[in-house]
C-alpha positions in Angstrom: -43.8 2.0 -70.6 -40.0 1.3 -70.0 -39.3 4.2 -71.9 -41.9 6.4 -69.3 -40.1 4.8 -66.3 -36.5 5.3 -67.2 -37.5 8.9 -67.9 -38.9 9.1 -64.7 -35.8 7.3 -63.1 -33.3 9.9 -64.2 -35.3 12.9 -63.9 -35.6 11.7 -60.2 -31.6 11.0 -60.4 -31.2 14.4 -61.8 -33.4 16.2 -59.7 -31.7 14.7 -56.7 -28.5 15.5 -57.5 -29.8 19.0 -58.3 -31.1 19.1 -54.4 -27.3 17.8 -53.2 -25.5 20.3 -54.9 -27.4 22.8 -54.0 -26.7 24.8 -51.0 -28.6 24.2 -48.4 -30.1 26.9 -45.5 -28.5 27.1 -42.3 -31.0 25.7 -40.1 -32.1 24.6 -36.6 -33.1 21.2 -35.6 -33.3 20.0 -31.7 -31.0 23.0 -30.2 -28.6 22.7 -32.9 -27.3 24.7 -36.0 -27.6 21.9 -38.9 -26.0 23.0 -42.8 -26.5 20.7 -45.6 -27.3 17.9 -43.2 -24.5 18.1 -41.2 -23.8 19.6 -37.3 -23.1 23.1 -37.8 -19.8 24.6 -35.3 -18.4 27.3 -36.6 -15.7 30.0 -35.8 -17.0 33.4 -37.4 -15.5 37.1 -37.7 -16.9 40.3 -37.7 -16.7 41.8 -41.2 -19.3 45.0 -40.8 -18.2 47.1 -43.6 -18.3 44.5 -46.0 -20.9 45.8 -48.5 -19.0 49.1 -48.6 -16.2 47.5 -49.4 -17.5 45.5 -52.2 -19.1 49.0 -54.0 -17.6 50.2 -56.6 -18.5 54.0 -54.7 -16.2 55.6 -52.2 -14.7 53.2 -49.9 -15.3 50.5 -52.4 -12.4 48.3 -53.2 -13.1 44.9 -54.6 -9.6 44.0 -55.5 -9.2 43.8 -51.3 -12.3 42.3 -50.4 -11.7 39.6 -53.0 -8.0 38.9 -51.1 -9.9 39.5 -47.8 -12.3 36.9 -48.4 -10.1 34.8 -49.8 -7.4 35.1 -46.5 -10.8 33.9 -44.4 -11.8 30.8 -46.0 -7.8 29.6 -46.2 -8.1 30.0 -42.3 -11.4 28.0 -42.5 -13.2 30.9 -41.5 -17.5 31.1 -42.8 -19.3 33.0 -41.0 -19.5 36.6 -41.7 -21.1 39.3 -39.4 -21.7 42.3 -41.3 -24.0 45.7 -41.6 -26.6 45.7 -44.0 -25.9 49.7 -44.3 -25.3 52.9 -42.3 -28.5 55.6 -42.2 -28.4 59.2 -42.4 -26.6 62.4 -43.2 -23.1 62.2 -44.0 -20.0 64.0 -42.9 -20.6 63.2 -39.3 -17.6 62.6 -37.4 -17.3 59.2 -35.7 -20.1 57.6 -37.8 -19.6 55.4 -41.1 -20.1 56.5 -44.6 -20.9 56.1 -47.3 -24.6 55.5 -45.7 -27.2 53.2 -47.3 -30.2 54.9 -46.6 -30.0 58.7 -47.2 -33.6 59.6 -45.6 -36.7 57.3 -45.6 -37.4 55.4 -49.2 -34.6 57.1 -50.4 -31.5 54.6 -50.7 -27.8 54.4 -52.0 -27.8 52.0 -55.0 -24.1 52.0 -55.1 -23.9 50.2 -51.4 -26.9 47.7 -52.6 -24.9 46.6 -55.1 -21.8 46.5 -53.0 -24.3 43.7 -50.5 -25.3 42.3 -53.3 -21.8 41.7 -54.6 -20.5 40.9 -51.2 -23.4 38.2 -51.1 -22.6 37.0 -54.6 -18.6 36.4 -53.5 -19.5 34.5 -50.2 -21.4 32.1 -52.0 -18.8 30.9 -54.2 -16.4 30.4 -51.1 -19.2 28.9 -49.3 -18.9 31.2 -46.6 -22.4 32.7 -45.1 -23.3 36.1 -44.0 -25.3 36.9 -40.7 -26.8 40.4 -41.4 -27.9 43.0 -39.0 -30.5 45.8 -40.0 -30.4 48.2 -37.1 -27.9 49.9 -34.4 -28.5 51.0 -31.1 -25.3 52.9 -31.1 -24.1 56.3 -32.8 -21.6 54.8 -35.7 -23.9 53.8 -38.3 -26.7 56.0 -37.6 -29.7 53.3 -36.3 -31.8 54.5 -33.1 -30.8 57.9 -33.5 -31.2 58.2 -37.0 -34.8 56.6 -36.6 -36.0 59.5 -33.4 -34.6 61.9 -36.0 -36.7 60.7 -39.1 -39.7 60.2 -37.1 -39.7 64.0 -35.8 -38.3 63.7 -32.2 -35.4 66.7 -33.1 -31.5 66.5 -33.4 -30.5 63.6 -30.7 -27.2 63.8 -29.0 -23.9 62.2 -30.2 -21.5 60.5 -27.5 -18.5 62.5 -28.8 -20.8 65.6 -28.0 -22.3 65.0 -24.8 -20.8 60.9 -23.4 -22.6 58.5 -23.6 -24.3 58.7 -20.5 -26.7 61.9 -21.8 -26.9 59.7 -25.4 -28.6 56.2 -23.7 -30.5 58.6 -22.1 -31.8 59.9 -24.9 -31.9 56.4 -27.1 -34.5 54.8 -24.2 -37.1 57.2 -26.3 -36.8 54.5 -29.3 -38.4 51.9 -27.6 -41.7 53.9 -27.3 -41.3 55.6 -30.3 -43.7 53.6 -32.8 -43.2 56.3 -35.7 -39.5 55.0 -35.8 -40.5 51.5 -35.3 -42.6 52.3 -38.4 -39.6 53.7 -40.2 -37.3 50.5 -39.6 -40.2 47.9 -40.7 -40.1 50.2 -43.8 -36.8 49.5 -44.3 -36.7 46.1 -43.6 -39.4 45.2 -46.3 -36.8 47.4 -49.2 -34.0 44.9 -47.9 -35.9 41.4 -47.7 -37.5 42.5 -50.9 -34.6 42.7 -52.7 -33.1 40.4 -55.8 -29.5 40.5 -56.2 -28.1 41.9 -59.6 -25.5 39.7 -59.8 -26.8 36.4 -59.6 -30.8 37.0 -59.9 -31.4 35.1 -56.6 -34.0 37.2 -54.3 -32.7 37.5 -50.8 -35.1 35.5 -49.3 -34.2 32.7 -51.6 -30.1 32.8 -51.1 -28.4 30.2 -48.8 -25.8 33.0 -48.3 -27.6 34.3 -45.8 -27.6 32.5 -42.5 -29.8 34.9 -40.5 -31.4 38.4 -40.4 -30.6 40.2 -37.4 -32.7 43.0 -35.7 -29.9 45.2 -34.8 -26.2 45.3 -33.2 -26.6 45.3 -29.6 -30.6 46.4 -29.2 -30.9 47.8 -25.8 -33.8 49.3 -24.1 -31.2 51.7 -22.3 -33.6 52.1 -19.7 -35.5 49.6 -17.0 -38.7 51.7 -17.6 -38.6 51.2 -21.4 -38.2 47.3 -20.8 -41.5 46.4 -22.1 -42.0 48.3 -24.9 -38.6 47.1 -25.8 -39.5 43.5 -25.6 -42.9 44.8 -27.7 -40.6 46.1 -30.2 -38.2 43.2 -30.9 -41.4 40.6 -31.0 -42.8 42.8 -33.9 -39.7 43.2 -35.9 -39.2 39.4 -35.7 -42.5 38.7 -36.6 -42.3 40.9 -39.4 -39.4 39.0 -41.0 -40.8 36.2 -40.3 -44.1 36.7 -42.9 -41.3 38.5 -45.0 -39.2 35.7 -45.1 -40.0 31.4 -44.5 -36.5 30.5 -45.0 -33.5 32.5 -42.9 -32.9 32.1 -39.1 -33.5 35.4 -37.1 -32.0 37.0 -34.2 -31.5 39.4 -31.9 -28.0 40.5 -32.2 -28.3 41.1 -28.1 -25.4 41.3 -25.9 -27.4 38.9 -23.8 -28.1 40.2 -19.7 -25.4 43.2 -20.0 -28.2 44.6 -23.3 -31.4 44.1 -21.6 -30.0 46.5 -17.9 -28.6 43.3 -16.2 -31.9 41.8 -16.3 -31.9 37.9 -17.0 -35.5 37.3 -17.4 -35.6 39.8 -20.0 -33.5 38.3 -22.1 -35.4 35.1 -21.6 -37.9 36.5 -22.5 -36.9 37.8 -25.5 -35.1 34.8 -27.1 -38.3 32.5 -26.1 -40.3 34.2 -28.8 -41.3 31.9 -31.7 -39.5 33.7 -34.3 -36.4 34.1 -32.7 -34.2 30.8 -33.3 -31.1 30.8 -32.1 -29.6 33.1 -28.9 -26.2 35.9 -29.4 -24.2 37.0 -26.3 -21.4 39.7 -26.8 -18.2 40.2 -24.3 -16.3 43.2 -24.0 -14.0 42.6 -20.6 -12.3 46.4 -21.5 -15.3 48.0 -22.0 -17.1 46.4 -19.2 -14.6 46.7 -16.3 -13.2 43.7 -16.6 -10.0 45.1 -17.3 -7.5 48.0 -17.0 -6.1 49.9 -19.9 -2.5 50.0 -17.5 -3.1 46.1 -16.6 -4.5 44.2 -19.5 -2.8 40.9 -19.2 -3.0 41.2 -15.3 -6.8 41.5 -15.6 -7.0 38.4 -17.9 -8.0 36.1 -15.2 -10.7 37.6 -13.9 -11.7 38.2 -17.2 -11.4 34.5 -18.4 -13.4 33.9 -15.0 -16.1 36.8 -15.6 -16.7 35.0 -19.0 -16.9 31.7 -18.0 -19.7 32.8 -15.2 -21.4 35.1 -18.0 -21.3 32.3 -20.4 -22.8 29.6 -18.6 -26.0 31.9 -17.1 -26.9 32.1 -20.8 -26.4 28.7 -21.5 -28.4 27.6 -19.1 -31.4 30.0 -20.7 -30.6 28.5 -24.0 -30.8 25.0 -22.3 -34.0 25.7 -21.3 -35.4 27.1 -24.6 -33.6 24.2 -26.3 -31.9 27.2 -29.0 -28.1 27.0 -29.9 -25.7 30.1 -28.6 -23.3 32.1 -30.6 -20.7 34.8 -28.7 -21.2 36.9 -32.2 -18.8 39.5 -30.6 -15.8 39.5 -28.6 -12.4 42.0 -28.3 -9.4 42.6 -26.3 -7.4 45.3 -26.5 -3.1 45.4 -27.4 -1.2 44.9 -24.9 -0.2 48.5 -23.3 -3.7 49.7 -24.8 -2.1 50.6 -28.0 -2.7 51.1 -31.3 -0.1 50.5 -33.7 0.2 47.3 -35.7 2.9 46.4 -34.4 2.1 45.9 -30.7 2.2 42.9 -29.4 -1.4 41.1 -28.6 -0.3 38.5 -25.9 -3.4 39.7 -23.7 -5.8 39.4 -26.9 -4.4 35.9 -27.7 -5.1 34.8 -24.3 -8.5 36.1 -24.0 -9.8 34.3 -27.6 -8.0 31.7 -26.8 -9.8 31.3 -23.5 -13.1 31.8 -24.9 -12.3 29.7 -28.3 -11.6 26.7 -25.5 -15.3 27.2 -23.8 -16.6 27.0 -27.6 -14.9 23.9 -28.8 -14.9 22.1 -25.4 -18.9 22.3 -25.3 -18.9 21.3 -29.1 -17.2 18.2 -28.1 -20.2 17.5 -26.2 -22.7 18.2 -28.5 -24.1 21.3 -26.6 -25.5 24.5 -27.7 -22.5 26.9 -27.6 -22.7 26.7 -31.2 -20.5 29.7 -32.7 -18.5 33.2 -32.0 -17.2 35.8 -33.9 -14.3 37.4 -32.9 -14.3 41.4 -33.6 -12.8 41.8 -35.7 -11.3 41.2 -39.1 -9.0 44.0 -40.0 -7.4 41.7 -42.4 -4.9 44.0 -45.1 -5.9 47.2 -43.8 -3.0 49.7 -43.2 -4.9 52.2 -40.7 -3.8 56.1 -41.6 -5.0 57.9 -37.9 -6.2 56.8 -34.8 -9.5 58.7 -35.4 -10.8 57.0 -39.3 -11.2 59.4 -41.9 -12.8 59.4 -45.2 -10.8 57.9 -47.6 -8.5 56.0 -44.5 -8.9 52.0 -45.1 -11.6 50.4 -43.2 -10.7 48.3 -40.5 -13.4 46.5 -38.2 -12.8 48.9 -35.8 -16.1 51.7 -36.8 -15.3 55.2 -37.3 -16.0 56.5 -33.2 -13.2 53.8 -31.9 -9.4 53.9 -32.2 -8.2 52.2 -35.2 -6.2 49.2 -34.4 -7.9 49.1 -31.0 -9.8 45.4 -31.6 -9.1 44.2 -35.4 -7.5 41.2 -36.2 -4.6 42.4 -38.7 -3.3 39.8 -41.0 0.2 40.7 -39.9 -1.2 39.6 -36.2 0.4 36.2 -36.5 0.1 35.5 -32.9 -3.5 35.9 -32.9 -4.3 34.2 -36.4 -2.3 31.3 -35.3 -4.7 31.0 -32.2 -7.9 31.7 -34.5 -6.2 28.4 -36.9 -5.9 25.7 -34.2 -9.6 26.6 -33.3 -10.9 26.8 -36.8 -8.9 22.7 -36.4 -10.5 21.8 -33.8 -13.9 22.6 -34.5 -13.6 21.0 -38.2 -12.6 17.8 -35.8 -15.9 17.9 -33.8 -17.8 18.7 -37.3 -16.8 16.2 -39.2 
């Protein structure tokens, strides 16, 4: 009998320091993010070509992502926003290659592996990875690629025809249930998956925070509201019986992605399987600023955030779900591209918004998390317009290079990303 219990003793010993070591899921409990027991407040990046860069295919180099990864967690940086994988044909100007998924059931093993060695590489840093299965925009293929696949004809690029004539023709996804069926298709392949590397099925690995739909879902119309809300309820629900263990979300812009209309996006983040609530902020892109007056503009920028922020907040409030601003950029200063222009507008923006994060995680509130966009890290940009074989930055291949990454010869800026990365390990631990 003493020999049974002091068996039992130190298998229960053993098996609980099997459960401590272990990494735990990123989770949600009362309105807040919660990892391995503790508050979770986190400053994150945007790493979106990630899995390319970890093939050992074109565009694969895992000497750099090993150093690139490595640069991020000395900054304290562990949450990683990144593309599953591009769709479609390649060869298409302003879009990423190499893509993922060739046509319908027929994928690139060479970028799976890359995501699965990505995965593998976080996990030894401890860093996790918040992955997005979908677009709504022309760069890595997503609604347009879907409308192609499911027979609706060639759809417009922006470079072609602006963008105007191409959200036009994007409000068709949201009706389009042949492409829904497509991306549900494709969801399944990636949540079924088992890494190579470490044998850990992806539903199983606590380097995964979260699935996410898609970058910036929009309906892109008022009239396609409904089936757009229709759409996101299914894919979520679908990960959900895929997967028990990962947070989902939307990947929304908040308001600004569902055509200014608050209640939408209300709507949208109340659904059951949707845990926690993304904004984005783009001041250049939305008006907010001038190309010829950047660093005039940044108080009314600072002041357009604030007011944008807190609208959402106040929905996340209500639906007692943390808040992450997943994405947010400012251009150089002089709106230009080189590395070695000066960011004082960008370091006053991301300081701004870093100060809304930290001073509400100081008060236990929901504004849980951003990523800034984006890490650019040791690229060395080779044209303004990428190129096949050019280094990847985070800027994607339709944008300027060097317009919004976050170089690691940026010292201004990575000095402002460091006292925030400090002050949020303060109100952590």
């Amino acid at each position: 009998m003493k020999k049974l219990l002091l068996f039992l003793a130190v298998a229960a010993f053993v098996a609980c320091q099997s459960q401590v070591e272990k990494p735990d899921f990123v989770r949600v409990e009362d309105g807040h993010f919660v990892r391995n027991g503790q508050p979770y407040y986190f400053v994150g990046t945007n790493f979106w070509y990630g899995a390319i860069l970890a093939s050992e295919g074109q565009g694969g180099n895992r000497d750099r992502l090993e150093k690139e990864l490595d640069e991020m967690k000395r900054m304290g940086i562990d949450n990683l926003r990144i593309l599953v994988g591009s769709d479609g044909e390649r060869g298409v100007k302003t879009k990423v290659e190499p893509t993922l998924q060739i046509k319908p059931g027929v994928y690139n093993d060479t970028i799976l592996a890359g995501l699965d060695y990505l995965l593998m590489e976080m996990a030894e840093r401890k860093m996790v990875a918040v992955l997005y299965l979908n677009n709504s925009w022309e760069w890595s293929g997503g609604y347009g690629y879907y409308l192609e696949q499911a027979g609706a004809g060639k759809q417009p690029r922006p470079d072609d025809v602006g963008y105007p004539a191409f959200m036009e023709a994007m409000s068709k996804y949201a009706t389009n249930e042949k492409a829904h069926q497509l991306f549900y298709d494709y969801i399944r392949f990636i949540l079924g998956r088992t890494n190579q590397y470490t044998g850990i099925k992806y539903i199983d690995d606590p380097a995964i925070m979260s699935w996410q739909i898609g970058n910036e879902p929009r309906a892109f119309s008022k009239e396609a509201l409904p089936a757009f809300e229709k759409w996101l309820a299914e894919a979520s629900a679908l990960i959900r019986s895929l997967d028990p263990n990962h947070l989902i979300s939307i990947g929304s812009e908040g308001a600004w992605g569902c055509e200014g209309d608050y209640d939408c996006y209300e709507r949208i983040c109340a659904d059951k399987n949707i845990d926690y609530c993304n904004v984005h902020l783009w001041p250049y892109n939305w008006g907010w600023a001038k190309p010829d007056s950047l660093i005039e503009h940044l108080p009314i920028a600072c002041k357009n955030t604030k007011e944008y922020i807190d609208r959402h907040l106040a929905i996340c409030d209500k639906l007692n779900k943390p808040l992450v601003m997943e994405e947010f950029g400012y251009p150089r200063d002089g709106f230009k591209f080189t590395l070695d222009t000066p960011t004082k507008g960008r370091d006053g923006y991301y300081k701004y918004v870093f100060s809304l994060v930290a001073d509400n995680a100081e008060q236990g509130g929901r504004f849980a998390g951003c990523n800034f966009w984006g890490w650019g890290g040791f690229a060395k940009p080779q044209h303004e317009q990428w190129q096949v074989g050019d280094d990847y930055t985070n800027d994607p291949a339709q944008e300027a290079q060097g317009l919004n990454s976050v170089f690691s010869t940026d010292t201004t800026t990575l000095s402002v990303v460091r006292e925030q990365v400090e002050r949020m390990h303060r109100v952590t631990f």
